[in-house]
C-alpha positions in Angstrom: 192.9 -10.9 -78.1 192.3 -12.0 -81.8 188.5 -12.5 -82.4 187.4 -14.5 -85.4 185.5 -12.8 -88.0 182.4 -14.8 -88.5 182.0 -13.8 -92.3 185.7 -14.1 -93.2 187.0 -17.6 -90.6 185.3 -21.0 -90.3 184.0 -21.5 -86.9 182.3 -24.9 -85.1 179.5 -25.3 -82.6 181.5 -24.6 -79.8 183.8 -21.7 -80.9 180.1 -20.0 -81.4 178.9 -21.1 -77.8 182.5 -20.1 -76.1 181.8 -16.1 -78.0 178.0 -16.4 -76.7 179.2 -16.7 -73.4 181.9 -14.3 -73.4 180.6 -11.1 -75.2 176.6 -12.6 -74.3 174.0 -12.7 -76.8 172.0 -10.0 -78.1 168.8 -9.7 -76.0 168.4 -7.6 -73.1 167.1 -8.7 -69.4 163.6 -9.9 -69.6 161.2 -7.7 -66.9 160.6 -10.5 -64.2 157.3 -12.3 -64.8 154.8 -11.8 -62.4 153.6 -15.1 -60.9 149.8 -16.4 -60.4 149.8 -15.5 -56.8 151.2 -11.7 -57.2 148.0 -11.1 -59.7 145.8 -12.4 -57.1 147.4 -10.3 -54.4 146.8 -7.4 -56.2 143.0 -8.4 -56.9 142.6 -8.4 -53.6 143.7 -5.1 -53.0 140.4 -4.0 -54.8 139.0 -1.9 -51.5 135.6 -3.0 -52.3 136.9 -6.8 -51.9 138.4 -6.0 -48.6 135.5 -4.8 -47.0 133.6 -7.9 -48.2 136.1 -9.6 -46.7 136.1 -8.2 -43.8 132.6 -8.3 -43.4 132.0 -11.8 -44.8 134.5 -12.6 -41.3 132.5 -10.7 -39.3 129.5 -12.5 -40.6 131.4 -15.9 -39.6 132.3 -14.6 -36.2 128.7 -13.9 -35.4 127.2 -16.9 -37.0 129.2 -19.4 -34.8 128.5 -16.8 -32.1 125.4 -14.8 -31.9 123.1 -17.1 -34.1 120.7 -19.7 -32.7 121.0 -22.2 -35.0 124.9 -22.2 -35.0 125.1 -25.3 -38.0 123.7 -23.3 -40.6 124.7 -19.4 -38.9 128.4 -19.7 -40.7 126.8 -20.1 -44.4 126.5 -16.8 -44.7 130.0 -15.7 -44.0 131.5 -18.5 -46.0 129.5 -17.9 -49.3 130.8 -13.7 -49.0 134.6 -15.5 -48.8 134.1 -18.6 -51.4 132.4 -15.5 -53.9 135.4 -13.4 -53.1 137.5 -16.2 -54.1 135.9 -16.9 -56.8 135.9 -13.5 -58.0 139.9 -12.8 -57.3 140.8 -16.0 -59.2 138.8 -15.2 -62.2 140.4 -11.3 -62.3 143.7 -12.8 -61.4 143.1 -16.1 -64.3 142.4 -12.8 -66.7 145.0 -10.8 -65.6 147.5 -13.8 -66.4 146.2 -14.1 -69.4 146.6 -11.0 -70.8 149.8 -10.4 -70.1 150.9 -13.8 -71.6 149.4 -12.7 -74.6 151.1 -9.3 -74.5 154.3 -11.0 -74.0 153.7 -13.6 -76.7 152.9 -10.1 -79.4 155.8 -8.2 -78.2 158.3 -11.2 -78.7 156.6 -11.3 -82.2 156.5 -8.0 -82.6 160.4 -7.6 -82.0 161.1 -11.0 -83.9 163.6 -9.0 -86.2 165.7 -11.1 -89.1 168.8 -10.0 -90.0 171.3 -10.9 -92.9 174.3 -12.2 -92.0 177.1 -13.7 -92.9 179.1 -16.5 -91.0 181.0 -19.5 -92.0 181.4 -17.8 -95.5 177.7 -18.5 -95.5 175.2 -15.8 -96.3 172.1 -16.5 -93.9 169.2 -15.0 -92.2 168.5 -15.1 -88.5 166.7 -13.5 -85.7 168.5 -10.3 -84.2 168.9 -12.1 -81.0 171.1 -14.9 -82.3 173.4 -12.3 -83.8 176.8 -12.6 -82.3 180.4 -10.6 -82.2 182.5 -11.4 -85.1 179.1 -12.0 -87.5 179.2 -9.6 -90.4 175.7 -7.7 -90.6 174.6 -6.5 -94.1 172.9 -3.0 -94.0 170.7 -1.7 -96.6 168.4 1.2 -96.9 165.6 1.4 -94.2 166.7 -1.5 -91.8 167.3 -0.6 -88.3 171.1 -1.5 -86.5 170.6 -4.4 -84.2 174.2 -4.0 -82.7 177.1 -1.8 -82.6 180.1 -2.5 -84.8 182.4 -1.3 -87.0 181.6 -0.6 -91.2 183.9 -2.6 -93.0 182.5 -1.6 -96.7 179.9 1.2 -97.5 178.6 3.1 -100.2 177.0 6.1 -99.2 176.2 5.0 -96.1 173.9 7.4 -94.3 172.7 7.0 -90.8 170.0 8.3 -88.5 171.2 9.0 -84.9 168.6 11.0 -83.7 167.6 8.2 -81.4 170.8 8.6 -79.5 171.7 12.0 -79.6 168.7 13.6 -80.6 170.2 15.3 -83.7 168.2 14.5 -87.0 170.9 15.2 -89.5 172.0 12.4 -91.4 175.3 11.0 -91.0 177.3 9.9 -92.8 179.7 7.2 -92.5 182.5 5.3 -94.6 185.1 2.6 -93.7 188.2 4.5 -93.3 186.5 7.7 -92.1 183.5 6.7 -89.1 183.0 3.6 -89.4 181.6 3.1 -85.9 177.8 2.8 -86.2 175.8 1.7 -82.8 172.4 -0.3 -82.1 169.5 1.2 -82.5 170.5 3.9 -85.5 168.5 3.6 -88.8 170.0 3.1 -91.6 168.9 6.1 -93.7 170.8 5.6 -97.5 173.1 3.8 -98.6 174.4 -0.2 -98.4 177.0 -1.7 -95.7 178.7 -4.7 -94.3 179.3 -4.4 -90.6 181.8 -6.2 -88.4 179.4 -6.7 -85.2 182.1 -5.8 -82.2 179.1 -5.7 -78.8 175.7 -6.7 -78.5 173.0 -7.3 -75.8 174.0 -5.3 -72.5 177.3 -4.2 -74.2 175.8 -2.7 -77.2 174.4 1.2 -76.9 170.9 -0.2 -76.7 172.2 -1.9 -73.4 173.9 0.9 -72.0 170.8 3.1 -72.3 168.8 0.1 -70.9 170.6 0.2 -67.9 170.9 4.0 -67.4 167.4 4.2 -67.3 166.9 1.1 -65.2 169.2 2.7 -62.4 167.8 6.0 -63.8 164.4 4.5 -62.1 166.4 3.0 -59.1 167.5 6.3 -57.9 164.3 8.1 -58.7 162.5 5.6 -56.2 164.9 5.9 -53.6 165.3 9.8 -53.7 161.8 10.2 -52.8 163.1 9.4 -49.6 166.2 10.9 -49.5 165.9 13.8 -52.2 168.3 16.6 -51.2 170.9 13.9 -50.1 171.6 12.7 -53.7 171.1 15.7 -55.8 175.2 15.1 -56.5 173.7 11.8 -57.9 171.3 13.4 -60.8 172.5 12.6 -64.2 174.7 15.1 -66.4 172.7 17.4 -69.2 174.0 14.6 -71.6 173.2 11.8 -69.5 169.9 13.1 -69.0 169.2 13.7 -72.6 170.1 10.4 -73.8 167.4 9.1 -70.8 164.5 11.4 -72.2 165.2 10.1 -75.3 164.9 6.5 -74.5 161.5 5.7 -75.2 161.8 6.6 -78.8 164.8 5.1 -78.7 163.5 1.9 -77.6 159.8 1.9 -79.7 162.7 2.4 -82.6 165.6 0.0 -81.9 164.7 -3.7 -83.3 167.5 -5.2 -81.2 165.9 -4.3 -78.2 163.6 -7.9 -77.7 163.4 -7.7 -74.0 160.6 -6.4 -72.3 157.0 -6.5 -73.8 155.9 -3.2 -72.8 152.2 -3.3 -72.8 152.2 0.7 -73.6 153.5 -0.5 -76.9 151.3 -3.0 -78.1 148.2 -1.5 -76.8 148.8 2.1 -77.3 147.2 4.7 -74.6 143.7 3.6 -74.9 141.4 3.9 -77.8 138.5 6.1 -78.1 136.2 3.1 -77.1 137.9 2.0 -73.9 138.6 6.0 -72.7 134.4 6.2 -72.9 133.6 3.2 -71.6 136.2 4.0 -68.6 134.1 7.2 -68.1 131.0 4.9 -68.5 132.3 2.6 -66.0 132.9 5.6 -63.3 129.6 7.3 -64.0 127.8 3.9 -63.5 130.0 3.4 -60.3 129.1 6.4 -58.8 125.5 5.8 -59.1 126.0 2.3 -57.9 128.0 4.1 -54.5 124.7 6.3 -54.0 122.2 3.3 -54.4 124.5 1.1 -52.1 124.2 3.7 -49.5 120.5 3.8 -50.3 119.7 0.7 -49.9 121.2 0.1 -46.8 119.8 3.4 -44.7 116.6 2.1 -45.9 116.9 -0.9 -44.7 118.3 0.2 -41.4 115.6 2.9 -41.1 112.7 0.3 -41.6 114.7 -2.5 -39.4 114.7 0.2 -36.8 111.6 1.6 -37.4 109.5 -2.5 -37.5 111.7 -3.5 -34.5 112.3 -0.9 -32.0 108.9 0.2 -31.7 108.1 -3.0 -29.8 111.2 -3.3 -28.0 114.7 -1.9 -26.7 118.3 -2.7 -28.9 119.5 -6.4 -28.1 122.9 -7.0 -29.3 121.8 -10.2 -31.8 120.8 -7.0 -33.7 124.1 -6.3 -35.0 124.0 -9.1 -37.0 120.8 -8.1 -38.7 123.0 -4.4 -39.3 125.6 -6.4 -40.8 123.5 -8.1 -43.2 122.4 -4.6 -44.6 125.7 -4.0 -44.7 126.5 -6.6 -47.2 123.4 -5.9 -49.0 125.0 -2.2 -50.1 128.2 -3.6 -50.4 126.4 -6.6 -52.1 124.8 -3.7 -54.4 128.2 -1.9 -54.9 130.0 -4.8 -56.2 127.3 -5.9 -59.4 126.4 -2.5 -59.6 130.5 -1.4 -60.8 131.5 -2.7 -64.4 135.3 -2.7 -63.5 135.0 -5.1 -66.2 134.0 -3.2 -69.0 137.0 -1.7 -70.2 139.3 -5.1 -69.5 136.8 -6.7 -71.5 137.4 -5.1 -74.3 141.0 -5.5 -74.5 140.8 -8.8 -73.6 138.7 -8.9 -76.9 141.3 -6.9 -78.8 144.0 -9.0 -77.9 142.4 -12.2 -78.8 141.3 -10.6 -82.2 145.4 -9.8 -82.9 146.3 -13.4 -82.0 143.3 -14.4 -84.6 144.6 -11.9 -87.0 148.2 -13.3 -86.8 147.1 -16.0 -88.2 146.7 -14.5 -91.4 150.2 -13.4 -91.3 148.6 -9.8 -89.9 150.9 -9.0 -87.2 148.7 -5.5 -85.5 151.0 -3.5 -83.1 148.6 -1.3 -81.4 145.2 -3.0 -80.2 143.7 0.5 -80.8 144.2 0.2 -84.3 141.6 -2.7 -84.9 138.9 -0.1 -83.8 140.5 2.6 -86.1 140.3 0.8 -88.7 136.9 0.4 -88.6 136.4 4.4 -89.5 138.9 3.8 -92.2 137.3 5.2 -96.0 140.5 4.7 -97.9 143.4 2.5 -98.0 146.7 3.6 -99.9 148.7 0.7 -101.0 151.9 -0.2 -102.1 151.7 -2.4 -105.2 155.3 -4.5 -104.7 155.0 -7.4 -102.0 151.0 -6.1 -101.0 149.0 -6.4 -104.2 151.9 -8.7 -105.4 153.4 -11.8 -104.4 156.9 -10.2 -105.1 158.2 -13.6 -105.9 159.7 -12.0 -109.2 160.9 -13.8 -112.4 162.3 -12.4 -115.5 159.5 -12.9 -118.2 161.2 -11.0 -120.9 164.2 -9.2 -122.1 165.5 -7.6 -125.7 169.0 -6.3 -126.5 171.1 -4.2 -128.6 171.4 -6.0 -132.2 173.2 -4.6 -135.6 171.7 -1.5 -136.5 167.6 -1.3 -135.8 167.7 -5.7 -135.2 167.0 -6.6 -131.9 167.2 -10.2 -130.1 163.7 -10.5 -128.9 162.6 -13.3 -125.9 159.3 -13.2 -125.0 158.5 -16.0 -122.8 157.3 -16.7 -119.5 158.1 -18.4 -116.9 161.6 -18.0 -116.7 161.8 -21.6 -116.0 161.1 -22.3 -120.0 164.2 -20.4 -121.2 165.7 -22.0 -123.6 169.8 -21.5 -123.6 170.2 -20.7 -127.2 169.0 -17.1 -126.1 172.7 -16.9 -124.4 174.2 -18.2 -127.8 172.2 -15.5 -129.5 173.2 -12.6 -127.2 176.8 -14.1 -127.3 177.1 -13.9 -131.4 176.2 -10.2 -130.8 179.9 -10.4 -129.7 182.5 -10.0 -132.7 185.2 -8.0 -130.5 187.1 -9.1 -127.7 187.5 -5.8 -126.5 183.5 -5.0 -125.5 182.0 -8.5 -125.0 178.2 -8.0 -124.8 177.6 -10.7 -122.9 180.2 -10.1 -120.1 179.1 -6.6 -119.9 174.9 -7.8 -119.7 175.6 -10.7 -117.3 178.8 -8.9 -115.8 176.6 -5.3 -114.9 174.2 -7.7 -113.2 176.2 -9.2 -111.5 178.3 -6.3 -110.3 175.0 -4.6 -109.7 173.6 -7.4 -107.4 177.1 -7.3 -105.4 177.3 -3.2 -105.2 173.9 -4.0 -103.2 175.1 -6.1 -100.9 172.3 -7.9 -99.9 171.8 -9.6 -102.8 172.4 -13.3 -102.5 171.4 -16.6 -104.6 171.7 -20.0 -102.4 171.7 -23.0 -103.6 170.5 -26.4 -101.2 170.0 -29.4 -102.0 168.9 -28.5 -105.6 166.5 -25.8 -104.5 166.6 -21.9 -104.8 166.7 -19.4 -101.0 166.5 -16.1 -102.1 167.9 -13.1 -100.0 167.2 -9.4 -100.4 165.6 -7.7 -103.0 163.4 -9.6 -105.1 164.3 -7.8 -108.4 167.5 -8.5 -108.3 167.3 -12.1 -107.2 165.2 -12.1 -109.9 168.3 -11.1 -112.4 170.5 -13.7 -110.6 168.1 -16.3 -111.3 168.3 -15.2 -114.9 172.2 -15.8 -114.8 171.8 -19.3 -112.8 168.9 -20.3 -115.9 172.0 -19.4 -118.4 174.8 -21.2 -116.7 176.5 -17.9 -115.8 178.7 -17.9 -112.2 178.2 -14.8 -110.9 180.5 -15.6 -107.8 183.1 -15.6 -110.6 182.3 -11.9 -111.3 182.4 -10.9 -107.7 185.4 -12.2 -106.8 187.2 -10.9 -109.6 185.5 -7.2 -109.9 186.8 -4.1 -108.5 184.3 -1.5 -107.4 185.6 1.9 -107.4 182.4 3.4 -106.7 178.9 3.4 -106.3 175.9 5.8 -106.9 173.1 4.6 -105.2 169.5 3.8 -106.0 166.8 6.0 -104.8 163.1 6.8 -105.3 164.0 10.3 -106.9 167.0 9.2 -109.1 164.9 5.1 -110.3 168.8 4.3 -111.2 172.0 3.2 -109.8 175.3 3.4 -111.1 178.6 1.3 -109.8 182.1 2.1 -111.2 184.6 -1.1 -111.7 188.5 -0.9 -112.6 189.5 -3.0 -115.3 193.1 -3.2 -114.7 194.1 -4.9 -117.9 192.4 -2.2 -120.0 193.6 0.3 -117.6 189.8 1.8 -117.4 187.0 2.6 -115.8 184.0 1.1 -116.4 180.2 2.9 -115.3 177.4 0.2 -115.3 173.9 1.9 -114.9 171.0 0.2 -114.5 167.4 1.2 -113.2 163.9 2.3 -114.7 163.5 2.0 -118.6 162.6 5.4 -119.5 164.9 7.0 -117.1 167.9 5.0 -118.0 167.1 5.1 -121.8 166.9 8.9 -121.6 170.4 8.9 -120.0 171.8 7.2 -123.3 173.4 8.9 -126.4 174.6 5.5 -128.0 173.9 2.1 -129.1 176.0 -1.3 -128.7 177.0 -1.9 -132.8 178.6 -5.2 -133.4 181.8 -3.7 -135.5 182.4 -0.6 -133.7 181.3 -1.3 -130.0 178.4 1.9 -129.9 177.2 3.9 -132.6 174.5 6.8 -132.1 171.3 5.9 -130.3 169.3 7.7 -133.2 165.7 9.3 -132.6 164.0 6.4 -134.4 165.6 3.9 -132.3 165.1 5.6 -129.0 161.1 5.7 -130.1 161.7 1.9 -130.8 163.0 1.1 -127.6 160.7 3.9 -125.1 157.8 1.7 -127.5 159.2 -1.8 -126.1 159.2 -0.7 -122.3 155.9 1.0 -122.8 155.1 -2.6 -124.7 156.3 -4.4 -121.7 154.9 -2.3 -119.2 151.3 -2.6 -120.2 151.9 -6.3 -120.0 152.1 -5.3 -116.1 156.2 -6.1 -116.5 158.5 -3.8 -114.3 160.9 -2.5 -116.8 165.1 -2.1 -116.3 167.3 -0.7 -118.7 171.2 -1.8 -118.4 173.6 0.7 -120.3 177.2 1.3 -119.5 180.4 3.7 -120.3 184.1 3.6 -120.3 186.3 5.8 -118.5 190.5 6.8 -118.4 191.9 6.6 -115.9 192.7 10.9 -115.9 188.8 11.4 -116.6 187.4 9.8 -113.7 190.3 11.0 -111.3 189.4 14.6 -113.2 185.3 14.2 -112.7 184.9 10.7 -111.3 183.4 12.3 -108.3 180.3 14.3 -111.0 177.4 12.0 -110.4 175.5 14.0 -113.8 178.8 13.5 -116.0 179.1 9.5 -114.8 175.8 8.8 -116.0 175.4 10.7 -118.9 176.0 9.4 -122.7 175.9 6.1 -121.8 175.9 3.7 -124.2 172.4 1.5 -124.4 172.8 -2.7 -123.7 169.1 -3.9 -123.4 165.6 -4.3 -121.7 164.5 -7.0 -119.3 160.9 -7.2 -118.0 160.3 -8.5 -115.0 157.2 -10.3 -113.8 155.6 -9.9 -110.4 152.1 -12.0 -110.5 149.3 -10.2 -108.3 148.1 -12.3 -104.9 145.2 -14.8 -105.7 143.3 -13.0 -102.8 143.9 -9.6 -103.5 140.8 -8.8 -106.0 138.1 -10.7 -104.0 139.8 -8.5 -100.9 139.5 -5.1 -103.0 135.8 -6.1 -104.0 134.8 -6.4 -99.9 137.1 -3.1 -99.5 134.7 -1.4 -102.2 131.7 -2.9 -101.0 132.1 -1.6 -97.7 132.5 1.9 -99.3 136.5 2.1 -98.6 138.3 3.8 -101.7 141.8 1.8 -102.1 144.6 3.4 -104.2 147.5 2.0 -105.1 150.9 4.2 -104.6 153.7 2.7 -106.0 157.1 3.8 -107.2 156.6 2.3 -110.8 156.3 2.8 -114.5 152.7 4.3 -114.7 151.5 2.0 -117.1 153.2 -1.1 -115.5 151.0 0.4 -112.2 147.7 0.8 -114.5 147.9 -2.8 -115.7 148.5 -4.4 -112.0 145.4 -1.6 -111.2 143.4 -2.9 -113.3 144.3 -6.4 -113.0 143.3 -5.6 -108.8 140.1 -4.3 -109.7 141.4 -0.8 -108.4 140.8 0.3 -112.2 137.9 0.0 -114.2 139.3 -1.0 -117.7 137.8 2.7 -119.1 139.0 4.7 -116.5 139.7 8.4 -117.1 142.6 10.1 -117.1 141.9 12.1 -113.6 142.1 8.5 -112.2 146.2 8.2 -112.4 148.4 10.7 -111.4 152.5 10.7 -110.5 154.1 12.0 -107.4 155.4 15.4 -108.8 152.0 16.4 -110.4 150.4 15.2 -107.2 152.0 17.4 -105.0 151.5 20.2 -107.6 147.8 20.3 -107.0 147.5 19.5 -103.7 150.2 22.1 -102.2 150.4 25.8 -102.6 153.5 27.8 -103.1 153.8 28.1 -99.2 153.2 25.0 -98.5 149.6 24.1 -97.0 147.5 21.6 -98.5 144.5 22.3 -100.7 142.0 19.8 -100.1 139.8 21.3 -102.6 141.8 19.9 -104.9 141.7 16.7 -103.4 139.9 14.2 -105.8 138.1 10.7 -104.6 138.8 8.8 -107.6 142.9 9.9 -107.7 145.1 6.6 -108.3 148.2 8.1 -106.5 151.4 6.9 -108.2 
């Protein structure tokens, strides 16, 4: 059977229904809702409840019977059944509730978007509306919401400990193991996957329903044990079962069930005591319920049969002490008191949500309340991360540079483009087509990099930084589809916190070379560089004075609060990089220096006010980010996380950090451990 590939074939409205219903859609059975009625049949299993209502009937029985004045003798009765009414419909009413909101949370909760392409249009949807034949980008961090098959990959790394238990990476490549299933994390690397089963069909599905019938069997053996012990699952069975709750707290495809253990976590601190409260309080009501009612019966007994002999109207007068305890019992138990605070919870998530504050675990609003610091990431929290390219210099003749210092992006004028094209004497190493080319190339090696264009206004996809450099091609006129379709990438060294670079490798086949475009932090890039782009010669020596020059611009731009990139490239033959192609150190050494783009990432309006209540409440916040440190000490101080003469103690980067605050062995010293760090 030939299936379409959604990426690669044009398909219409119903060719996309017809493959829903053959290969399903990705979602898994829903767990039955529990109607109105069921929650009140289980309020009235409350024993106390029972024997009201067994004893407001008996007060009936004996009110139409035994009482004189038989018109008013069945009030009584009545009221103990229209209060036990009352009372199951308003624990039932709350009992609905609260599992409509938990189900409206953990539909949010699992509301995963995916990129995707289909129709030969790159798009973002919810993980449920994925469908066989769509091809699924994969980029570090994101979590498989179907199985398929890895068309393209560099480096691809995957987690499969929540299938097989093993926490080794894996790792996987197109022509190698290309099968990656639902429910794996993505651990390095970038992908484009052919999506081949989904929903039940998909691994997340078959674990769903192992453990479903898993549970099947488990009830039914409890009856008939040692007749099905043939039935038990197999070692690997039965570790792929055990392994099915991380599995499924993991997986973002699975958007079925909205287990309440997940949302609202195994009880805080507050409801556990107020639980013990409740009991406590509920014994003691027990012991003044029976109390009550022997005294009652005691002085009924003691008033009444010293005049005269036991009559059997007297039973209703027992009864009535009866509901008096029982009477007693019921205001005396708070059942209430730990529902009441997760009803509380839960409406203070919904309120949250509003504020685009989505809380998993209701436990965690009353955790957060002990909270005395806050360590923040500075890209997308303190910052919109709605990036633009506010400045950029590169390579001139000698010590010249082409300077642009403007911002917005929106202002550029085009004659920058000119200027960076007269740099360009030689046809045989354009600077322009190697800048805008090594973007471009860049943003493609990534694969989740995409510019749209509707209706005259801009969608970005992926990361912002580099939709932030295709916007910077689009302002110039340059057609980066051009440079996708033509280039050919023979390999790519992928970005990471550690390395702050990434390198991709293109064949020019005209030139019969390879060409290594490296791009990534300023200071880590330029320090990789042993040359400069010359106008007559193509590169000449990257001299001490002009390497001070340029470390001097990034730390220029990055005290402007601009995240820096450096763009540099090298040529290979064709027997060098079969030779030492595969020598990540060799490939991205000597490289030849292009230019400098800073990048502009305005803080949120409501951050400072937001830091100011944080540090009025006496909450430290810290800002740990990835970035150049002074870029991260402007934003700090544009926060109001800085003071503008703060000391040197108060800044600190990762390796110097775990220096002082780890031994030789390992353990941490917390003596070392100083309030006022800025952890970078």
């Amino acid at each position: 059977m030939f299936i379409a590939i959604g990426g690669i074939d044009t398909l219409d409205e119903k060719q996309l229904l017809a493959r829903k219903e053959i290969f399903g859609e990705n979602t898994l059975p829903e767990r039955k809702k529990k109607r109105f009625w069921e929650f009140m049949v289980d309020a009235l299993s409350d024993v106390t409840l029972i024997v009201l209502i067994v004893c407001g009937i008996l007060s009936l029985i004996l009110g139409l019977t035994i009482e004189k004045d038989k018109t008013v003798g069945w009030i009584e009765g009545a009221s103990i059944l229209v209060a036990v009414l009352i009372v199951v419909l308003i624990s039932s009413l709350n009992d609905f509730q609260k599992e409509k909101q938990f189900r409206e949370l953990s539909a949010i909760k699992d509301d995963v978007i995916v990129s995707v392409t289909r129709n030969f249009k790159r798009m973002q949807i919810p993980a449920k509306e994925l469908l066989v034949g769509d091809l699924l980008h994969l980029s570090t961090g994101d979590i498989v919401t179907a199985d398929g098959l890895l068309l393209k990959g560099y480096d691809v790394k995957v987690d499969n400990s929540s299938l097989t238990g093993e926490s080794e990476p894996v790792e996987k490549s197109p022509n190698e193991d290309p099968v990656i299933y639902s429910g794996t994390k993505i651990l390095a690397g970038y992908g484009i996957l052919l999506v081949c089963a989904v929903g039940v069909r998909s691994q997340t599905g078959i674990i769903h329903r192992l453990v479903s019938s898993n549970a099947s069997i488990s009830a039914q053996g409890k009856k008939r044990t040692s007749e099905h012990k043939e039935s038990e699952p197999t070692g690997e069975s039965t570790h792929l079962l055990s392994e099915e709750h991380k599995y499924s707290s993991s997986s973002s495809s699975d958007v079925s069930e909205p287990d309440e253990s997940v949302i609202e976590g195994s009880g805080s601190v507050l409801q556990k005591k107020l639980e013990d409260l409740a009991v406590r309080i509920g014994y003691f009501g027990m012991m003044m319920a029976v109390l009550t009612f022997l005294i009652l019966v005691i002085r009924f007994c003691i008033k009444t049969y010293t005049v005269r002999r036991f009559d059997v109207a007297d039973l209703a007068e027992f009864l009535k002490f009866f509901i008096v305890g029982i009477t007693v019992l019921v205001v005396a138990v708070p059942e209430g008191l730990p529902l009441a605070v997760t009803i509380a919870l839960a409406f203070s998530v919904k309120r949250m949500l509003r504020d685009k504050n989505l809380v998993r675990h209701l436990d965690a609003c009353e955790t957060m309340g002990s909270a005395t610091t806050i360590c923040s990431d500075k890209t997308g929290t303190l910052t919109t991360n709605q990036m633009t390219v506010a400045a950029c210099e590169f390579a001139h003749v000698q010590k010249d540079c082409l300077q642009y210092d403007k911002a917005p992006l929106g202002r550029t004028s085009k004659d920058i483009v000119e200027q960076i094209a007269s740099v360009n004497s030689t046809a045989e190493v354009p600077a322009i087509t190697l800048l805008f080319g090594e973007i471009v190339i860049h943003s493609v090696s990534t694969i989740q990099q995409v510019l749209i264009e509707d209706d005259g206004r801009c969608e970005y996809l992926g990361s912002s930084t580099e939709c932030a450099l295709l916007y910077f091609l689009r302002v110039h006129n340059i057609d980066y589809a051009k440079y996708r379709k033509t280039c050919e990438v023979a390999k790519l060294v992928t970005f990471s916190s550690a390395r702050k670079r990434m390198s991709t490798i293109i064949y020019l086949p005209q030139e019969e070379i390879y060409r290594v475009l490296c791009k990534g932090a300023g200071e880590v890039v330029l320090g990789r560089c042993a040359f400069l782009y010359r106008e007559d010669t193509g590169k000449g020596p990257l001299t001490p004075e002009l390497r001070d020059y340029y470390q001097q611009r990034i730390d220029d731009y990055a005290q402007k609060g601009l995240r820096t990139l450096t763009f540099a490239y090298k040529d290979l033959s064709k027997e060098t990089f079969e030779a030492r192609g595969a020598n990540t150190d060799f490939v991205e050494s000597s490289l030849i220096f292009m230019g400098i783009v800073g990048i502009k990432d305005p803080v949120r309006p409501e951050v400072v006010n937001a830091i100011k209540q944080c540090q009025k409440a006496g909450i430290v916040v810290r800002m740990v980010t990835g970035d150049n440190v002074l870029t991260a000490c402007t934003i700090a101080k544009e926060c109001g996380i800085l003071d503008a003469d703060y000391s040197f103690f108060s800044v600190m980067e990762g390796p110097d950090f775990r220096n002082r605050v780890t031994e030789a062995d390992g353990p941490f010293m917390t003596a070392l451990l100083l309030s006022s760090l800025l952890i970078f």
